[in-house]
py3Dmol code that shows the C-alpha trace and the ligand (Angstrom):
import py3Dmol

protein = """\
ATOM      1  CA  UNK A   1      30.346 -11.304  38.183  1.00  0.00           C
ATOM      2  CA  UNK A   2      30.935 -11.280  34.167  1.00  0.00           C
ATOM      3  CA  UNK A   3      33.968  -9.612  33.638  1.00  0.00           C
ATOM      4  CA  UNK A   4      34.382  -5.699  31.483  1.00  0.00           C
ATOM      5  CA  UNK A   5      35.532  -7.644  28.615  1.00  0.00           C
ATOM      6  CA  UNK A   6      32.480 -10.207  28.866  1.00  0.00           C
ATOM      7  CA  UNK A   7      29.763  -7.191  28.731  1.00  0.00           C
ATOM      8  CA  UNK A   8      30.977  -5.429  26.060  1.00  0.00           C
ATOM      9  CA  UNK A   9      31.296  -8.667  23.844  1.00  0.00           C
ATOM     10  CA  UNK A  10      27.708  -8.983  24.461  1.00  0.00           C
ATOM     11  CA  UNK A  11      27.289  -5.292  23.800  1.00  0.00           C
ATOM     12  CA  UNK A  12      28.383  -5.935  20.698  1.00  0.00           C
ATOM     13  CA  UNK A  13      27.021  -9.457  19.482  1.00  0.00           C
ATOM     14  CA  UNK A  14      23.468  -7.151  20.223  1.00  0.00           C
ATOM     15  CA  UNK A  15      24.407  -4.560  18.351  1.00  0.00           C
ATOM     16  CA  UNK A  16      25.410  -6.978  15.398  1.00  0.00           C
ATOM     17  CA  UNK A  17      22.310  -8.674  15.698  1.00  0.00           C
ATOM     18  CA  UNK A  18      19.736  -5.716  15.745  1.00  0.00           C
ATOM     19  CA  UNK A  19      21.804  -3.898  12.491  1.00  0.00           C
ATOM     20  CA  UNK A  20      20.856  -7.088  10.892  1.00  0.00           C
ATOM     21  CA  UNK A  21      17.835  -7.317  11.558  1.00  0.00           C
ATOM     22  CA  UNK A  22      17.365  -3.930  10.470  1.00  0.00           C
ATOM     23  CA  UNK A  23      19.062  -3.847   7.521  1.00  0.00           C
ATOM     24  CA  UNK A  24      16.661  -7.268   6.541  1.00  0.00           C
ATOM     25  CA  UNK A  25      13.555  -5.031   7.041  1.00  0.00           C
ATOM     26  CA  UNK A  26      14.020  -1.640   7.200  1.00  0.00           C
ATOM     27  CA  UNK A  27      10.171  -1.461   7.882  1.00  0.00           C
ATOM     28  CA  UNK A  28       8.374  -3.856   9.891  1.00  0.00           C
ATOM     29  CA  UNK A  29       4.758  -2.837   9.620  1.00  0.00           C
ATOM     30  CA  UNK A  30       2.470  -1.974   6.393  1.00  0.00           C
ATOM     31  CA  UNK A  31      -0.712  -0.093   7.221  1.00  0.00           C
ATOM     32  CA  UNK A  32      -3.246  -0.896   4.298  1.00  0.00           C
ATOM     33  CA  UNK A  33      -6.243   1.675   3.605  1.00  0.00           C
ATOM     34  CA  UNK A  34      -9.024  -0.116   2.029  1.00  0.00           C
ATOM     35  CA  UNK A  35     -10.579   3.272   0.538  1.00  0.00           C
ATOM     36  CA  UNK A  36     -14.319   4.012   0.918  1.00  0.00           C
ATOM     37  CA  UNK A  37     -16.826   2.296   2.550  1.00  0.00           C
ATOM     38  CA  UNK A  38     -20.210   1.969   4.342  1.00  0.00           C
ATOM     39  CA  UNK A  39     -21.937   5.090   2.552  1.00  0.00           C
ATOM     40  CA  UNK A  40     -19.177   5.987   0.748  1.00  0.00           C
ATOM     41  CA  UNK A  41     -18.915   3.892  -2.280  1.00  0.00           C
ATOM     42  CA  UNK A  42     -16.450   5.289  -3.895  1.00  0.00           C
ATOM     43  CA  UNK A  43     -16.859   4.936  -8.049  1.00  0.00           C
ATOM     44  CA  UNK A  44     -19.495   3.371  -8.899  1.00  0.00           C
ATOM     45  CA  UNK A  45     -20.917   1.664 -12.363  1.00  0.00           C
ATOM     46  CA  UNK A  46     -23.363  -1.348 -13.713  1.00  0.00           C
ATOM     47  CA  UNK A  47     -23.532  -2.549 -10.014  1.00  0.00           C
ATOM     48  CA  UNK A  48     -19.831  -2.081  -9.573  1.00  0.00           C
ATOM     49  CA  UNK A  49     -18.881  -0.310  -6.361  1.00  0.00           C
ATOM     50  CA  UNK A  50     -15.059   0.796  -5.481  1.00  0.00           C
ATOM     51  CA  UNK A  51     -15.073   0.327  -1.635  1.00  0.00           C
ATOM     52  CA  UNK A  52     -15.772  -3.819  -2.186  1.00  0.00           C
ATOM     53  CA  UNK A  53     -12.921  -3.984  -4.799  1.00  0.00           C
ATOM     54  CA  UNK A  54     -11.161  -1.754  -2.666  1.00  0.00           C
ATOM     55  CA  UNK A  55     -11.493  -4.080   0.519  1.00  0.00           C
ATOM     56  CA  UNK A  56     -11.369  -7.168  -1.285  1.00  0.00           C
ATOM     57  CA  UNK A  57      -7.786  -6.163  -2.726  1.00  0.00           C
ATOM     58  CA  UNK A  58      -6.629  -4.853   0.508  1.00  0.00           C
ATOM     59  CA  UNK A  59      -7.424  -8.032   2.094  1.00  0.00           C
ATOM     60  CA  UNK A  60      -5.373  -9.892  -0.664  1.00  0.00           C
ATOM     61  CA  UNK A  61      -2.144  -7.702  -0.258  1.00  0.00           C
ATOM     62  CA  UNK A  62      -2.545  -8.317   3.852  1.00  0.00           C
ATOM     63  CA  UNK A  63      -2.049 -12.062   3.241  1.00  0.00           C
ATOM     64  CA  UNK A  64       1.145 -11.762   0.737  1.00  0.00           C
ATOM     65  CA  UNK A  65       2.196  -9.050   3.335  1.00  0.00           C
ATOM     66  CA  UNK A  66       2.139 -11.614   6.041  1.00  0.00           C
ATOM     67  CA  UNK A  67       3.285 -14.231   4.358  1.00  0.00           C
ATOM     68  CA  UNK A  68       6.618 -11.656   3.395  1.00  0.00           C
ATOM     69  CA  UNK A  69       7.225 -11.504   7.159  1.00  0.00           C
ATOM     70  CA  UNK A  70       5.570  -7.864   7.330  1.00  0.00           C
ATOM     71  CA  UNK A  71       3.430  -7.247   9.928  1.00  0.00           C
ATOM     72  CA  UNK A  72       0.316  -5.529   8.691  1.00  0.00           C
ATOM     73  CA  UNK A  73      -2.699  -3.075   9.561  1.00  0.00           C
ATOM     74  CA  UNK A  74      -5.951  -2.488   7.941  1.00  0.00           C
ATOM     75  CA  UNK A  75      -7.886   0.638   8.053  1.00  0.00           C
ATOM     76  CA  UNK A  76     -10.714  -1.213   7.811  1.00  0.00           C
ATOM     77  CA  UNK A  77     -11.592  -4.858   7.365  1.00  0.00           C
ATOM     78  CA  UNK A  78     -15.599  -4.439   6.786  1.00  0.00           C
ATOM     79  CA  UNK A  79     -17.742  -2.293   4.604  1.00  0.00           C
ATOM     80  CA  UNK A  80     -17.965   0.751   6.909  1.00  0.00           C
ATOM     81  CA  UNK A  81     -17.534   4.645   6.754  1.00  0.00           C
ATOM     82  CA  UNK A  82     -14.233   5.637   8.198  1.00  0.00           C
ATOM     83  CA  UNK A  83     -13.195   9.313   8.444  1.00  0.00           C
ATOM     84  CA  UNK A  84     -10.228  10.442   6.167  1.00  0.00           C
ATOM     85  CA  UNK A  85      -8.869  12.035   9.754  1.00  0.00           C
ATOM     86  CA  UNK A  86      -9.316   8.436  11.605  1.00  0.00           C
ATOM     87  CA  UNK A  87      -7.869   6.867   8.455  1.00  0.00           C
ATOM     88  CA  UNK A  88      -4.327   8.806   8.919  1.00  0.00           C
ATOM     89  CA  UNK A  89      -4.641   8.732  13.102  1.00  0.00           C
ATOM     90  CA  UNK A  90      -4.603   5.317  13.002  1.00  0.00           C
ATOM     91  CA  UNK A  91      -2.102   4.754  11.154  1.00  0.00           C
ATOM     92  CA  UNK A  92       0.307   7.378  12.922  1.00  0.00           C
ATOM     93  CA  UNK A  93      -0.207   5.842  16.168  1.00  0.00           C
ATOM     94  CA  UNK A  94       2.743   2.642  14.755  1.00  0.00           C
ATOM     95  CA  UNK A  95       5.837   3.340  14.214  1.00  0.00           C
ATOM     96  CA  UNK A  96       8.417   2.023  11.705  1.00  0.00           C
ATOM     97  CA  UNK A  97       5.974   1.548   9.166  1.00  0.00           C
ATOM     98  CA  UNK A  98       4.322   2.687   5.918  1.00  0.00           C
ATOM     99  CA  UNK A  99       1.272   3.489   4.340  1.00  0.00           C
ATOM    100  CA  UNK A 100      -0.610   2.751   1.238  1.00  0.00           C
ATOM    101  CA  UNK A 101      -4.010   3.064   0.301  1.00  0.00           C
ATOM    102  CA  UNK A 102      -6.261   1.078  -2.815  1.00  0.00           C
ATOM    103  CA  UNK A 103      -8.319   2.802  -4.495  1.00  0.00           C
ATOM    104  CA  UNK A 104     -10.095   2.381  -8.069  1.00  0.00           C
ATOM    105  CA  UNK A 105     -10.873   5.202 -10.666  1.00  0.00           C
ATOM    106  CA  UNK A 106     -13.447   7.112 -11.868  1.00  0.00           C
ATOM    107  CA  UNK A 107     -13.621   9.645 -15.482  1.00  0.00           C
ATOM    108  CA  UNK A 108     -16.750  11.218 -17.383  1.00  0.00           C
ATOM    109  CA  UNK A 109     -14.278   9.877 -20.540  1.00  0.00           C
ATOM    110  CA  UNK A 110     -15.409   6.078 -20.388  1.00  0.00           C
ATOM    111  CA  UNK A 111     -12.090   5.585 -22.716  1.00  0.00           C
ATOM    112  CA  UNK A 112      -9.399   6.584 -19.663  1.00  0.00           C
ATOM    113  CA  UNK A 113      -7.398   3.684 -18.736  1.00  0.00           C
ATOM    114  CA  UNK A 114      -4.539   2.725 -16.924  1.00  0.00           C
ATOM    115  CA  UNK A 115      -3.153   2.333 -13.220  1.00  0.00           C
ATOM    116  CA  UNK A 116      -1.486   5.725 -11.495  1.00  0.00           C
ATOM    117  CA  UNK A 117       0.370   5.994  -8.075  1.00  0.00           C
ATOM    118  CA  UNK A 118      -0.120   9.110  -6.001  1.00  0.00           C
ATOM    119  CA  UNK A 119       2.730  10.335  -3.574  1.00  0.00           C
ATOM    120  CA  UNK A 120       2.937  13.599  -1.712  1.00  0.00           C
ATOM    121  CA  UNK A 121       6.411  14.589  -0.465  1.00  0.00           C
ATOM    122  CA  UNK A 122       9.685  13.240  -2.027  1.00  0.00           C
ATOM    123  CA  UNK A 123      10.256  10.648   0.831  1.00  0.00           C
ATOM    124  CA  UNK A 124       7.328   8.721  -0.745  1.00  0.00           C
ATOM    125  CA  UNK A 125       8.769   9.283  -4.183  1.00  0.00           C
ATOM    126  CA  UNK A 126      10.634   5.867  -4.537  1.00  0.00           C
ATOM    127  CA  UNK A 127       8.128   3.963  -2.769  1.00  0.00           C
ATOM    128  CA  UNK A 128       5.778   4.850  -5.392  1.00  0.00           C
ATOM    129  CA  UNK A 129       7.743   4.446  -8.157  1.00  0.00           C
ATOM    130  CA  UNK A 130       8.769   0.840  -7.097  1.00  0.00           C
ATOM    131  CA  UNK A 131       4.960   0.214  -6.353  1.00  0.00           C
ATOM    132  CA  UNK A 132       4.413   1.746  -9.895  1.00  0.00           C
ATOM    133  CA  UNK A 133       6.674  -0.263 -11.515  1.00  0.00           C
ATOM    134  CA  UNK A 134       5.288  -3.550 -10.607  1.00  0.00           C
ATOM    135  CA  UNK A 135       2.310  -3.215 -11.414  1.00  0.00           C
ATOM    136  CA  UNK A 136       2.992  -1.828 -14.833  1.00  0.00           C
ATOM    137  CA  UNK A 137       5.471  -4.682 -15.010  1.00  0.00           C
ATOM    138  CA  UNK A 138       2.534  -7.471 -14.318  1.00  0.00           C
ATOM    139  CA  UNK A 139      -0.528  -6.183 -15.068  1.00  0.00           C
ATOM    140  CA  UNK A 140      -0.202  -5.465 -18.399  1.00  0.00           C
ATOM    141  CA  UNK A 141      -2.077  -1.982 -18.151  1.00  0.00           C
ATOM    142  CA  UNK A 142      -1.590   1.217 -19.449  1.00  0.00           C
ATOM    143  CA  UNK A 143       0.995   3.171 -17.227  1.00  0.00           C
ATOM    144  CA  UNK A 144      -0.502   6.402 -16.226  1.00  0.00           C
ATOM    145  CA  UNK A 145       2.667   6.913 -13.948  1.00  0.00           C
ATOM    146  CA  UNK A 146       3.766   8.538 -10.497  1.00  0.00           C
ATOM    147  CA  UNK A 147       2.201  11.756  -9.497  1.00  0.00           C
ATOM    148  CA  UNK A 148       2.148  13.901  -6.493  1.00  0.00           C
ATOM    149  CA  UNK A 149      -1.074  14.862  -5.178  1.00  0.00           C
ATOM    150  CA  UNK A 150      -2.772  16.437  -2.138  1.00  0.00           C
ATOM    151  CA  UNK A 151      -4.726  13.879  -0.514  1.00  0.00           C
ATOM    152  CA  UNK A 152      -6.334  14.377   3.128  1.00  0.00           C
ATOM    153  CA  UNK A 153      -4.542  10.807   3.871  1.00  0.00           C
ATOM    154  CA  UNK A 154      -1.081  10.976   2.062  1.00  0.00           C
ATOM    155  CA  UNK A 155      -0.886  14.630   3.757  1.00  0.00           C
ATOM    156  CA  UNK A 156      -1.988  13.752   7.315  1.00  0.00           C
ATOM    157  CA  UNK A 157      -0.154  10.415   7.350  1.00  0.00           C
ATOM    158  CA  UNK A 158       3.895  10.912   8.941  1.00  0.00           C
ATOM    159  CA  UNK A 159       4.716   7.387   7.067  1.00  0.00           C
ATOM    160  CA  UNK A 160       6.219   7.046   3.815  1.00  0.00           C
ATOM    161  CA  UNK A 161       2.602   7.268   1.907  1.00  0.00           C
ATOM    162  CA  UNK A 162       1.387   6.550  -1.537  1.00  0.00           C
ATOM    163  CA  UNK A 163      -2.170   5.871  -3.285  1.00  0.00           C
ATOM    164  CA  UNK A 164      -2.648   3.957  -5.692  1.00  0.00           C
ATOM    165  CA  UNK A 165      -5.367   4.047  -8.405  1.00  0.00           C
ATOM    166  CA  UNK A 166      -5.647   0.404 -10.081  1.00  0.00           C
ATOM    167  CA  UNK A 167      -7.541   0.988 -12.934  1.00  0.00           C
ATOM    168  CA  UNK A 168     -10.989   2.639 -14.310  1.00  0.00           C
ATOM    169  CA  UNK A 169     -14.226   1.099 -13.271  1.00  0.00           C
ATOM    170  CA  UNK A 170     -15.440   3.528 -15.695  1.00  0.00           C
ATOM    171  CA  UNK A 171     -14.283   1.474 -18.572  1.00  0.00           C
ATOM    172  CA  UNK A 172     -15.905  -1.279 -19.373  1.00  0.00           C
ATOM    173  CA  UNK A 173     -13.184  -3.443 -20.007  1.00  0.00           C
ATOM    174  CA  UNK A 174     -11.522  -3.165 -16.934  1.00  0.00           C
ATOM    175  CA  UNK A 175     -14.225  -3.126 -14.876  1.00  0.00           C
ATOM    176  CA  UNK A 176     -14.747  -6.564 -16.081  1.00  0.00           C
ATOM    177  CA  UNK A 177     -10.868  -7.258 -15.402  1.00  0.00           C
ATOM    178  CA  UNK A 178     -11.846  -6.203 -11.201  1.00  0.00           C
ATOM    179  CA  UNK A 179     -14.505  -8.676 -11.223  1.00  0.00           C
ATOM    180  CA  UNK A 180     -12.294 -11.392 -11.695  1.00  0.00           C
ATOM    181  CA  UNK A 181     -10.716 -12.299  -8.357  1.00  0.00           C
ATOM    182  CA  UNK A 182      -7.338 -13.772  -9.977  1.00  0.00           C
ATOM    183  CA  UNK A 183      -6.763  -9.913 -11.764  1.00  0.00           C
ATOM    184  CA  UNK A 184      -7.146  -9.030  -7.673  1.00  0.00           C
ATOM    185  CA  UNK A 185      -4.876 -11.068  -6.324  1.00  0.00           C
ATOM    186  CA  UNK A 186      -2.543 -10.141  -9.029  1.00  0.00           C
ATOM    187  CA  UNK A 187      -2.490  -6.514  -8.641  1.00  0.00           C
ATOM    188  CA  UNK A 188      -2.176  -7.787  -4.558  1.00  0.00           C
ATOM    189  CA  UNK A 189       0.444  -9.292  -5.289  1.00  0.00           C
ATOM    190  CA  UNK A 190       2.414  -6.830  -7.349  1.00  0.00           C
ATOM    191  CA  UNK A 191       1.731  -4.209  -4.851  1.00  0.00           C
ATOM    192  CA  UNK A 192       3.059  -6.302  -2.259  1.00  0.00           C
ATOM    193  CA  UNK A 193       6.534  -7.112  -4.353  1.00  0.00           C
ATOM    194  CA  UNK A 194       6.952  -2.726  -4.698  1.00  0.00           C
ATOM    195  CA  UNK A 195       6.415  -2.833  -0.685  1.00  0.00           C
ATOM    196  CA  UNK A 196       9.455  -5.716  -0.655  1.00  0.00           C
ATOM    197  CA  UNK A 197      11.476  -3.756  -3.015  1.00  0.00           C
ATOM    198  CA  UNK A 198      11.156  -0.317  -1.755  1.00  0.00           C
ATOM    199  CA  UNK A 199      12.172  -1.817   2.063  1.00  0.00           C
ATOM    200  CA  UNK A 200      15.044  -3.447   0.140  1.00  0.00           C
ATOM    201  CA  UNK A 201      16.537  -0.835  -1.408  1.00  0.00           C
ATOM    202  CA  UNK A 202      15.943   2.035   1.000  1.00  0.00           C
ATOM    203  CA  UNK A 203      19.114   3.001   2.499  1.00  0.00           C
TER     204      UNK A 203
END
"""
ligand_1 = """\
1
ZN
Zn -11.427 6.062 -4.464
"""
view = py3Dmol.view(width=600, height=400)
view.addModel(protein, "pdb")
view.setStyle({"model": 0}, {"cartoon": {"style": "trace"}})
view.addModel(ligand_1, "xyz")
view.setStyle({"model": 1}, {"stick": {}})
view.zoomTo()
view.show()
């Protein structure tokens, strides 16, 4: 029979362990919301749809994602409708996690540019600004900055939630920049190095 002393060393060498572990990743999961789909195409011009860039980037930051050690969920992983409702249920059945959704843009003004991150309540504030930050930082676009807005899936999501918009496929020239799969794996990747950096720095 292990002795008082004996238990409450290993009490302790567990407790050690799981702070670490915690402090190392202070979220384990990252649910990823492709946005759009099936019959909802999102923007759309010259043959350019938002819910394939949309899926095609989401798919890119699920690899980095994994290959950071995160664990990772996607909203969807084909090019099919999902409910705004089922979006947000699905991701509040994990725990530990958080949330971000691609998106693309849209304006009647064929001139707007630039990449903007969407947050909702003030926890999500510095996960959006890190997110925000990197991009700016690599992509070389025009910084439209961090805003709060009511979305259906930032406000029914309980995670720490942003959306980001990565640019206007309503301008020509960065529509052109989307169809070129290394700009996607880029802005992947930079959203994926705000997700380290925000679980970093977060307590
Ligand atoms: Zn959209």
């Amino acid at each position: 029979m292990p002795s008082n002393r004996f238990l409450s060393s290993l009490f302790l060498l567990g407790a050690v362990l799981s702070f670490s572990a915690g402090s190392a990743l202070a979220f384990k999961t990252v649910i990823i919301d492709a946005g759009h789909g099936g019959r909802d195409l999102g923007a759309a011009d010259s043959y350019v749809y938002e819910k394939h860039i949309n899926l095609d980037v989401a798919r890119r930051l699920e690899r980095s994602l994994k290959e950071a050690g995160f664990k990772t969920v996607m909203t969807r992983t084909t090019d099919e409708f999902i409910a705004l409702s089922e979006r947000s249920s699905r991701a509040n059945r994990y725990r530990n996690a958080v949330f971000v959704s691609v998106h693309f843009n849209s304006a009647y003004r064929t001139s707007a540019v630039g990449i903007e991150t969407f947050y909702r309540t003030s926890s999500s504030e510095n996960f959006a600004r890190y997110v925000q930050t990197e991009l700016i930082a690599n992509m070389g676009s025009t910084d439209r900055g961090v805003k709060t807005a009511n979305f259906s899936v930032l406000r029914h999501t309980k995670h720490p939630a942003i959306l980001i918009e990565g640019g206007f496929i309503s301008n020509r020239t960065e529509r052109g920049q989307m169809m070129d799969p290394q700009f996607r794996q880029v802005i992947a990747d930079s959203i994926a190095r705000g997700i380290i950096q925000f679980n970093r720095r977060r307590f």
